[in-house]
N, C-alpha and C positions, 0 to 999 in steps of 0.2 A: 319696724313694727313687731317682727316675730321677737326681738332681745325684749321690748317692755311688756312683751304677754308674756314671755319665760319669767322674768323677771317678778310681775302679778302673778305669775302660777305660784310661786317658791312661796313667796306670802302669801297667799293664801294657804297655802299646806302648812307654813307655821303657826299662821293665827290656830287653823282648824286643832291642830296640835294643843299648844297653848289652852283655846279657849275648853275644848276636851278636857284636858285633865284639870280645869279650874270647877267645872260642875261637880254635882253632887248626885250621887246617882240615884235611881229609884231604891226605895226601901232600905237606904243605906244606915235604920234606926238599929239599935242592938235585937229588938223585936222580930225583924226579919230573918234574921239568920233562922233563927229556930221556927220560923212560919208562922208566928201568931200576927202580923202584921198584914192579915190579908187585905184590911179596908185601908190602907194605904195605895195596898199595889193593884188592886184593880177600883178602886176610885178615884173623882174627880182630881185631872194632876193640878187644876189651878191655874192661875195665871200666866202666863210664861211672860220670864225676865228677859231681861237684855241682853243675857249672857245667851237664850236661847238664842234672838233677833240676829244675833251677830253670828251664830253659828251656823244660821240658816241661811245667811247675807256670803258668809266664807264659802258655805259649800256649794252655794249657786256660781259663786266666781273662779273654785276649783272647778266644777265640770264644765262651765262656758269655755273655761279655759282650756280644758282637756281635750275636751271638742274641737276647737280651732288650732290647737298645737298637731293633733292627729290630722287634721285635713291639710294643713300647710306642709307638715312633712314625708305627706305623702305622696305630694305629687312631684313628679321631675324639676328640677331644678334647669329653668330655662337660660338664667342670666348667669353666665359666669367667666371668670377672668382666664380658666384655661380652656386652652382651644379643643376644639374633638378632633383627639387622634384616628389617626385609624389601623384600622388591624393590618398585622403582618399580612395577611393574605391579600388586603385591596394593596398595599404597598409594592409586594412583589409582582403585583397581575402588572401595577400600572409601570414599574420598568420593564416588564415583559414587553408590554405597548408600546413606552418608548422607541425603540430604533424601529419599529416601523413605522410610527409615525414620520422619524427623522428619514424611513428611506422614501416615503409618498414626496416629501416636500420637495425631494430632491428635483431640480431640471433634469429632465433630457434633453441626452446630445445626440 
């Protein structure tokens, strides 16, 4: 499950990529540069394309994704193929243990 959201996260970031530098930015007329374009840039922006829809469609599937990438790898990893070691010091207490152990089971005579 987490490799085909990894996988959905990447595309998305490309699309977002992509579909970014295919727009056209605001006031990006020769007008603007020198400021005379002001009823462009603070009036009605019109309709929004497709090119918006999908940019808005990407970015909702980067952060869902961002979201459950961040909560999945944040928590301990429960299932796994190597075993829990344990530290030099529980190692050493428990052959300290050892031979008394082996001297309790002993019979007496």
């Amino acid at each position: 499950m987490t490799t085909f959201v990894i996988i959905l996260h990447v595309l998305a970031c490309l699309c977002l990529i992509f579909i970014v530098l295919l727009q056209t930015g605001k006031g990006s007329e020769m007008g603007a540069i020198f400021g005379s374009a002001s009823s462009s840039v603070f009036g009605p922006t019109g309709p929004t394309t497709i090119l918006t829809k999908i940019t808005i469609g990407a970015a909702i599937v980067f952060m869902l994704t961002s979201f459950y990438l961040t909560y999945s790898f944040s928590r301990p990893l429960s299932n796994t193929i190597v075993p829990k070691s344990k530290t030099p010091a529980q190692s050493q207490q428990q052959q300290q243990n050892q031979p008394i152990q082996q001297q309790q089971n002993q019979p007496t005579k």
